[in-house]
N, C-alpha and C positions, 0 to 999 in steps of 0.2 A: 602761894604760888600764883593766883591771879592778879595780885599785886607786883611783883618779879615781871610778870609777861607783860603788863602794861606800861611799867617803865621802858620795857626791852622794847617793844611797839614805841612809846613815845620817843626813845632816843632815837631808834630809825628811822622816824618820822623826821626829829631834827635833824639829823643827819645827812635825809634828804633835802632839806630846803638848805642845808649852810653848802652841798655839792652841788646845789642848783645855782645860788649866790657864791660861788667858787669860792668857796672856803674851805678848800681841800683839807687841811691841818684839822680844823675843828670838826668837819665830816667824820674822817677820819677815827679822831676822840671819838665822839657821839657813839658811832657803831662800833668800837673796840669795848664800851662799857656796856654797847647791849650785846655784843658778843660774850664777856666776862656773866652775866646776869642769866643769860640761854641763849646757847648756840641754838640759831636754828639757819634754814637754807638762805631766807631773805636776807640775814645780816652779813652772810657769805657772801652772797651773792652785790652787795652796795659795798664790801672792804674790797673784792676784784675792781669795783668801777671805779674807786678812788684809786688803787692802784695801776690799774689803765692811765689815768690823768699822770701820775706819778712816771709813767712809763715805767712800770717795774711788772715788766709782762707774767716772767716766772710768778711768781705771789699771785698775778693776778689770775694766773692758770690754777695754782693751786686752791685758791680758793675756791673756784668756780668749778674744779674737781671736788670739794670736800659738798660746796654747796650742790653741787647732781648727786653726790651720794644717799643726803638727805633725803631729796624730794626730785624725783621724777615728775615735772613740769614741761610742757614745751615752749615753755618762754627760756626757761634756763635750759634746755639742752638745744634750743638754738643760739644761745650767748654762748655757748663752751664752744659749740661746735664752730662756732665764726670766729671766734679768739683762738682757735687751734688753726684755722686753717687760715686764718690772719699772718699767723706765725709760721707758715711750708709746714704744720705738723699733721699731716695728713695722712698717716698711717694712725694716730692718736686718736684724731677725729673718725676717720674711718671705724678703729675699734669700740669708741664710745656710742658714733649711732647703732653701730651693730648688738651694741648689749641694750639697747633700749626695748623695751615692750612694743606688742606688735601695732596697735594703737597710735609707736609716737613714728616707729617707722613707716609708716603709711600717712605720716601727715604731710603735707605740699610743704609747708612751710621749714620742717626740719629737713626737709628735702632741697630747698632751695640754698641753706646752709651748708648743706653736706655734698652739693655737686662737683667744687673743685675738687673735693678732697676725692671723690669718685672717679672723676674725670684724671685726674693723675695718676689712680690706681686702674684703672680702667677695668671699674666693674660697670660690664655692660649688663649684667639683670639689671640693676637697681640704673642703671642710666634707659634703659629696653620702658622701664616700669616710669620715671619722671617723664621719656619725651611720649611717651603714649598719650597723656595726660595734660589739658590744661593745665597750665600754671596759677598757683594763687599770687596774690600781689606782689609782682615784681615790676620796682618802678622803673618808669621809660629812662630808655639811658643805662640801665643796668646790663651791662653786654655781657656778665658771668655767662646766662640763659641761653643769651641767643650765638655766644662765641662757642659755647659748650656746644651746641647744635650742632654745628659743623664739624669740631673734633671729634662727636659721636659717630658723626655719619662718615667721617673719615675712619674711626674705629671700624665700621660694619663695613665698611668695604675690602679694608686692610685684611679682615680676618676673612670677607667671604672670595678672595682673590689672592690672598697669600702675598699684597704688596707692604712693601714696609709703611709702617705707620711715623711718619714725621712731617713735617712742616709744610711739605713741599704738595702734599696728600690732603692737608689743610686746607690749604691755599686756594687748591682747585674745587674744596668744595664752598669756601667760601665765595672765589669768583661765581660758583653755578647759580650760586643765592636762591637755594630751593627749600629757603626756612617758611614752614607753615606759619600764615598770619597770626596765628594764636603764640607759637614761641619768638617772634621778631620784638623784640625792644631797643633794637639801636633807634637812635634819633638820627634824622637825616636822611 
């Protein structure tokens, strides 16, 4: 058995360098053989990214569905979560971080994933819960965060005034520009 798992380690190993060396096809191989030898989440999770390259998004969803089933990790339930909401599936995402342990839902980082898919369903606890809160590293220039701020705050008002929620309700809170210096990352 420890002989099996270090081959299945060593092919993902090579697997990785011929996907770093863009050698999609022999990636590919490599982690199909260490798949065949032991599934486990990591080999899951590197057949989604070569399928990504491939643009064959379904596969790469299902994968990276089989790989969170394995192993609850927050590296990989923020790759699911960004590859769903990559793709408008936002009730998927949605449902995925909500089955997560309470541990990954309280992390910044799975949170910073899961905003759009929030933001289109418009849960405001868990939006109430992200803008309470410093954010963890979101790089400048990433306007999810700081566009999401104003949609929020156009949600709290919409709800606390009974006005419709669209674009127009946006707009004017983005003209106010009353983003706390801790959520602003536009550039310029």
């Amino acid at each position: 058995a420890a002989a099996a798992k270090k081959s299945s380690n060593a092919l993902n190993l090579l697997g990785i360098l011929l996907l770093e060396n863009e050698e999609t096809g022999k990636a590919e191989e490599a982690f199909r053989k260490a798949l065949d030898i032991k599934e486990s989440a990591f080999t899951l999770r590197n057949l989604a990214q070569v399928c990504i390259r491939k643009d064959d998004i379904p596969a790469a969803i299902a994968y990276m569905s089989r790989c969170c089933a394995i192993s609850v990790m927050r590296e990989y339930a923020e790759e699911y979560i960004a590859l769903l909401v990559s793709e408008g599936m936002h009730d998927e995402a949605w449902t995925y971080y909500d089955s997560l342990p309470d541990e990954l839902k309280d992390n910044k980082r799975v949170w910073q994933e899961t905003l759009p898919a929030a933001l289109s369903l418009k849960k405001i606890d868990f939006l109430d819960k992200v803008y309470s809160k410093e954010p963890t590293t979101v790089r400048e220039g990433n306007r999810v965060y700081s566009d999401g701020y104003f949609e929020y705050q156009a949600m709290l008002e919409a709800r606390e005034t009974g006005a419709s929620l669209d674009q127009t309700l946006i707009r004017k809170h983005q003209e106010e520009d009353t983003i706390p210096y801790y959520a602003d990352f536009r550039q310029g």
